[in-house]
C-alpha positions in Angstrom: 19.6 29.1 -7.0 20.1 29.0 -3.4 16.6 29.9 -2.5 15.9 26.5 -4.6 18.7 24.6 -3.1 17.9 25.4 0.6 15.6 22.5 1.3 17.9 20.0 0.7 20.1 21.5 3.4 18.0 19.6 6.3 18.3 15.7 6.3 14.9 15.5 7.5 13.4 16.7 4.2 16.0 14.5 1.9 14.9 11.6 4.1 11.2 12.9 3.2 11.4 13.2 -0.1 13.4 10.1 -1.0 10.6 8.1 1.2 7.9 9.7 -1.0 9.6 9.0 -4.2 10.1 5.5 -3.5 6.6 4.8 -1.9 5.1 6.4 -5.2 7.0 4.1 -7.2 6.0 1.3 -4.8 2.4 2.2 -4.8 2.2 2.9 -8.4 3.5 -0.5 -9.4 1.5 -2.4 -6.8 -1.5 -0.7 -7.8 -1.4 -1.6 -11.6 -2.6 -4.7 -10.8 -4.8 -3.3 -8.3 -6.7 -1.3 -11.2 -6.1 -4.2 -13.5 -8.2 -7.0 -11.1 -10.9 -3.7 -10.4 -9.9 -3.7 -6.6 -9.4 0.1 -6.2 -11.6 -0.5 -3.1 -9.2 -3.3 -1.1 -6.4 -0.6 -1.1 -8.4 1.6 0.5 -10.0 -0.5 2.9 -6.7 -2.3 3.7 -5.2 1.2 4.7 -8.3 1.2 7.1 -7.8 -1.9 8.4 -4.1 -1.6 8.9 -4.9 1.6 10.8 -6.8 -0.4 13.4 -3.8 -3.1 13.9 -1.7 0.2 14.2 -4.2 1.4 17.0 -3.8 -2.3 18.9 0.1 -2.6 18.1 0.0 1.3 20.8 -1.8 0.3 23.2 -0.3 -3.3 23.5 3.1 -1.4 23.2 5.0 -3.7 20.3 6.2 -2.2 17.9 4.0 -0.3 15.3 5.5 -2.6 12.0 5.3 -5.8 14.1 1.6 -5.2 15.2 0.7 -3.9 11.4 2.2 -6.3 9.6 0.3 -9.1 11.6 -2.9 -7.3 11.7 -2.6 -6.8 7.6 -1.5 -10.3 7.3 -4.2 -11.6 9.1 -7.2 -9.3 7.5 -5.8 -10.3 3.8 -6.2 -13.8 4.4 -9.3 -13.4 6.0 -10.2 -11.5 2.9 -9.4 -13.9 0.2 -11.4 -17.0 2.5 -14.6 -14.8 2.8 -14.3 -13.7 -1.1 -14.0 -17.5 -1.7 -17.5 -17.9 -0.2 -19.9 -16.9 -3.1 -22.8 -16.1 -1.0 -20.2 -13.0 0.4 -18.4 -11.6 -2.7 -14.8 -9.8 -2.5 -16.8 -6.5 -1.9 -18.5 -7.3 0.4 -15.9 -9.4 2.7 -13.8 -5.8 2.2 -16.1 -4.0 3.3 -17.2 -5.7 6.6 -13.7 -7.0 8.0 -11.8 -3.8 6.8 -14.7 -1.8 8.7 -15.2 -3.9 11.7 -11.1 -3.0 11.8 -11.2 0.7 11.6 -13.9 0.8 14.1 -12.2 -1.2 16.9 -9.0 1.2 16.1 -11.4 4.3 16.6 -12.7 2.8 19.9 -9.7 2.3 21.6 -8.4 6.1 20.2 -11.7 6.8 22.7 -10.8 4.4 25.1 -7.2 5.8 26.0 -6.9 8.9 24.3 -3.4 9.1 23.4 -1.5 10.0 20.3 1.6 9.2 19.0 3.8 9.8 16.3 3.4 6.2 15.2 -0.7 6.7 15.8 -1.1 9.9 14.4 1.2 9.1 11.2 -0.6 5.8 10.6 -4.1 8.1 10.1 -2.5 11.5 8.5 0.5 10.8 7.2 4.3 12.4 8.5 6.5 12.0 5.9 8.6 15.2 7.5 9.1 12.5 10.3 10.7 10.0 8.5 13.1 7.8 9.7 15.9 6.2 8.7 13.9 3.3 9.8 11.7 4.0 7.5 13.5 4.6 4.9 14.9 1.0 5.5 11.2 -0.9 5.8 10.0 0.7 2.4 13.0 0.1 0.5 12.8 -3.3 1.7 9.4 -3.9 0.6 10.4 -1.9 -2.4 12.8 -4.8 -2.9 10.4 -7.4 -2.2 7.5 -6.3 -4.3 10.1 -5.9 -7.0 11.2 -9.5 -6.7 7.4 -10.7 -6.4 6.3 -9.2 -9.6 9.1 -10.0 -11.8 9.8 -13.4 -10.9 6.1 -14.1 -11.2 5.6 -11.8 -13.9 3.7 -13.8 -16.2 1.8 -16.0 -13.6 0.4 -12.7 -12.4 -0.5 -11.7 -15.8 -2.4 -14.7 -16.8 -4.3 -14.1 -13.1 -5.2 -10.8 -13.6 -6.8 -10.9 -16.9 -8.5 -14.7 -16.3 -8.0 -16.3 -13.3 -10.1 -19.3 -14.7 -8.4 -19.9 -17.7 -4.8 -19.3 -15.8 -6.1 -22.1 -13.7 -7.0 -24.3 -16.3 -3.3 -24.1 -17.8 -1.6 -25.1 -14.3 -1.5 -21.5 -12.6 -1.7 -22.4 -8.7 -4.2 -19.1 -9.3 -5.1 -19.4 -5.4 -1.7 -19.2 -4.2 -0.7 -16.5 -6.7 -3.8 -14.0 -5.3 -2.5 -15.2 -1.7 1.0 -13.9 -2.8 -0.2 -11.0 -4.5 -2.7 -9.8 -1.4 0.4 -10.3 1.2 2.6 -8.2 -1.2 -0.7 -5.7 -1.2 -0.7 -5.5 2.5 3.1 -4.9 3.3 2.9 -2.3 0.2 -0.1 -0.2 2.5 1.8 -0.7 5.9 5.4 0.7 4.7 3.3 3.5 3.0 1.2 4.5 5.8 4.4 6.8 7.6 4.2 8.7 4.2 0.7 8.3 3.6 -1.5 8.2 6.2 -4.9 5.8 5.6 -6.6 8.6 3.8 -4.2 9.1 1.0 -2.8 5.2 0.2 -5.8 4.4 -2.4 -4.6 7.6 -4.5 -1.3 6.6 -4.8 -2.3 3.0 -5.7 -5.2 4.2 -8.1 -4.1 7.7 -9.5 -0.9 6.7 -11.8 -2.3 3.9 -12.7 -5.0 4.8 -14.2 -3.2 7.7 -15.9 -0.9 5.6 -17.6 -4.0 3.2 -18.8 -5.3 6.3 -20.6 -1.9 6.7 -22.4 -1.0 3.1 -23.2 -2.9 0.0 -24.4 0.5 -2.3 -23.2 0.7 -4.1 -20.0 4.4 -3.3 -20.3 4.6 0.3 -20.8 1.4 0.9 -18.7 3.7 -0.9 -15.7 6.7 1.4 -16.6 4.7 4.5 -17.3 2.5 4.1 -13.8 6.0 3.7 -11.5 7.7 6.7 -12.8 4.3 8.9 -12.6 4.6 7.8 -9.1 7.9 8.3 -8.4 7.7 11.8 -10.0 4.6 12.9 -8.3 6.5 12.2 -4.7 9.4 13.4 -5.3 7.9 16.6 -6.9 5.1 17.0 -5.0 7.4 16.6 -1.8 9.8 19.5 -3.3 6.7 21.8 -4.4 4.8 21.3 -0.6 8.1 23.1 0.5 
């Protein structure tokens, strides 16, 4: 029993494990909707872009979640008015800002060649370098996403499954998706410590799509999806050990 015990002995992998546990719930929760609206691919390429504002928020010197967070805020809104155009298509608009972000993070990597923990995190993942920091900013958007989807439960819903009928019963559907994509966005930035940019679509994909195979209701898909996600952090954090 001690053998089994022993990790928990260094703060630095409780802090780890608790951060994975509750960015696998956050993830998994999240990406229900992500997998319900078929936009595995914005995760992914949000991560991507993120990585880029991560990149700029180094070499400018502000703080990695202050740079992030604008650079994500900015690229989802940029997002939803080039998916409005119907001569780009959501895919497409994804694809080419999320991209054109990534790149300009990999040319300044080239420009200045220097890592940091923030930097080198934001691409790989360092969840053994957690902070209590950390800990604080994905609890909080723990919290927030929480609040989102519950108090806007059934609006999201209705937009999820037919934005065009939600619209025609009074939905402000362009405001919800607004909502919903900012939620999105802060979801990948407080996950990319844990994560890195290569993992985040997993965790917003994997348990969601698990629990759609074992449940045809919204309801228990939504439950099932954020405790597969909490359980696969926590144990695979234990396990990695």
């Amino acid at each position: 029993m001690g053998g089994l015990a022993e990790p928990f002995e260094f703060e630095f992998f409780v802090r780890g494990m608790v951060a994975a546990t509750l960015v696998g719930v956050l993830c998994a929760a999240v990406g229900v909707y992500v997998v319900l609206r078929t936009l595995a691919y914005i995760g992914h390429g949000l991560a991507h872009s993120i990585f880029g504002g991560a990149v700029v928020s180094f070499v400018s010197g502000i703080s990695f979640y202050i740079g992030a967070t604008i650079w994500g805020v900015f690229t989802v809104l940029l997002i939803n008015a080039a998916a409005r155009r119907r001569q780009i298509g959501g895919d497409a608009a994804v694809g080419i800002i999320t991209t054109c972000a990534f790149a300009l993070g990999v040319a300044l990597i080239s420009r200045h060649g220097k890592f940091t923990r923030d930097f080198d995190a934001a691409l790989f993942g360092e969840i053994l370098g957690i902070t209590s920091g950390d800990l604080y900013v994905i609890a909080g958007v723990l919290v927030l996403a929480a609040t989102v989807i519950f108090a806007w439960w059934k609006q999201l819903l209705f937009t999820t499954f037919d934005s065009d009928v939600a619209s025609t019963y009074g939905v402000p559907v362009p405001w919800v998706e607004a909502l919903f994509s900012l939620v999105l966005a802060a979801t990948v930035i407080a996950s990319l410590q844990v994560l890195g940019a290569t993992l985040i679509a997993a965790a917003l994909v994997i348990p969601p799509v698990t629990a759609r195979l074992l449940t045809d209701s919204f309801t228990r898909m939504f439950a099932l999806a954020a405790a597969l996600g909490g359980a696969s952090g926590l144990v695979g954090v234990y396990i990695s050990w």
